[in-house]
N, C-alpha and C positions, 0 to 999 in steps of 0.2 A: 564205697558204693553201697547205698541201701539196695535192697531186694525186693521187687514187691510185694505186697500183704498178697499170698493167695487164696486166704482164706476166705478175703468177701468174694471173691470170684469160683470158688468152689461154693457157698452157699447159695449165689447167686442162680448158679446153675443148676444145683438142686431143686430152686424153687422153680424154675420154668419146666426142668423135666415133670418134677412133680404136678406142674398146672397142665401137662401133654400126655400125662399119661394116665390110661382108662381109669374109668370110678373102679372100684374096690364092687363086687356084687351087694343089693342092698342100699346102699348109695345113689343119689340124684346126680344125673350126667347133665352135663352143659345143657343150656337151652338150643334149640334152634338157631338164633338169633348168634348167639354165642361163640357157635363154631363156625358159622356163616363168617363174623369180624376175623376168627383165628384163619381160616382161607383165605380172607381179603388181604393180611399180612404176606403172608406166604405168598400171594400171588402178585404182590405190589410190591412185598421187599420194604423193609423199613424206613429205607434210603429211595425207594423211587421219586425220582424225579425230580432229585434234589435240584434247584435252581432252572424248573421248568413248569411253572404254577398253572399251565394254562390244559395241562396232561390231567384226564380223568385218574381221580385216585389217587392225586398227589398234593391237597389243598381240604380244604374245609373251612365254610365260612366264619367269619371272624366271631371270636366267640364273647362277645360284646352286641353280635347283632341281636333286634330287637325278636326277629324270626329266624332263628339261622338255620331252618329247615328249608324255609325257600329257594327253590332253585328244581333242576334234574339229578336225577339220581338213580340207578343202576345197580345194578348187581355183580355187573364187571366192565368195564373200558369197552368190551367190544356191545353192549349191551346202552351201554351209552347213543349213540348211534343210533339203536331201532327199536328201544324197548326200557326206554329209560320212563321211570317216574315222573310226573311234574307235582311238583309240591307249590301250594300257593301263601298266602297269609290266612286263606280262611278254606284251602280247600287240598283235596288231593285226588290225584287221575292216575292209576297204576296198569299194568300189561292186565290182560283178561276180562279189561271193560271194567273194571271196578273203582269208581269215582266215590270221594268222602265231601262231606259236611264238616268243616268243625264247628261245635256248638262250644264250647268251652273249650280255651287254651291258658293251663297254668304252666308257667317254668317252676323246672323240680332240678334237684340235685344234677346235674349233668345231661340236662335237656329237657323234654317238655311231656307235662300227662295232658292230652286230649280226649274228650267226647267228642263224638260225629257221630253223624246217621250215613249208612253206608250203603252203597247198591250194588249187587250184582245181579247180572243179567234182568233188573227190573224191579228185584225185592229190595226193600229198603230194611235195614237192620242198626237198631242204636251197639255202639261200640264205643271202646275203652282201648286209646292208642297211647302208648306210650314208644318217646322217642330220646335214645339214647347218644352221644356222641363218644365214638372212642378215639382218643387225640391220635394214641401210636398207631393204629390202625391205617387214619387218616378217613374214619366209616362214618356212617349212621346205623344204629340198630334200630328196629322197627321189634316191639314184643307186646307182647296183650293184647293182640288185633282176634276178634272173631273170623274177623272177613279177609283179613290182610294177612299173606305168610310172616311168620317171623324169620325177618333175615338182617344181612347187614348189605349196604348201600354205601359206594361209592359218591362223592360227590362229581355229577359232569358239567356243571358249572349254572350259569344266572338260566331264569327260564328264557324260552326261546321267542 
């Protein structure tokens, strides 16, 4: 009978505690955005909802699509419901009254860098959106926004 290797399972484990535990003083801590997606695990479980695609936070659109930011989007399941995002092909509408412009949309390494001109409460502001997908997650991160928190976003499905 072999034994199993435990040794990749001991390094393995090394490098996630090491990814969980505080910076060192001096050192650059996670972004916003960052710990936002590392919550969204935790609070979704890696396994949610296995064989139940239609459950906020447990899908992410096909990543072959042409915009696969489109759709609602959240901050957590229950958030879905009355406070989700809606993301368009050329536009976005967030919690706080704050709707974008995109003026330019490139695909970048694992999602999309956008320009938009953005408004809250009335002011119009040019900004620099950049939009991350992280698969195990099953999130969107949102980071580089003036206007926009950086956080990480559940998928709650097509717009309404």
């Amino acid at each position: 009978m072999r034994m199993p290797d435990w040794r990749g399972m001991i390094v393995g484990g090394a490098a996630v505690l090491a990814a969980c535990s505080p910076s060192p003083e001096g050192e650059a801590s996670p972004s916003p955005g960052t710990q936002a997606v590392a919550e969204l695990v935790e609070e979704t479980g890696e396994n949610a909802g296995e064989g139940s695609a239609s459950a906020p936070g447990t899908t992410l659109p096909p990543s072959d699509a042409t915009f696969r930011y489109v759709g609602r989007w959240a901050e957590s399941a229950e958030q879905c419901r009355s406070e989700a995002w809606t993301l368009t092909r050329d536009g976005l509408t967030a919690p706080d009254d704050i709707a974008c412009d995109f003026t330019r949309i490139e695909k970048s390494t694992g999602g999309y860098t956008i320009d938009a001109i953005c408004a809250i409460d009335g002011a119009e502001e040019d900004d620099n959106i950049t939009l991350r997908f992280a698969e195990s997650a099953k999130a969107m991160l949102v980071e580089g926004a003036a206007t926009l928190p950086e956080t990480g976003l559940i998928y709650c499905g097509e717009g309404s």
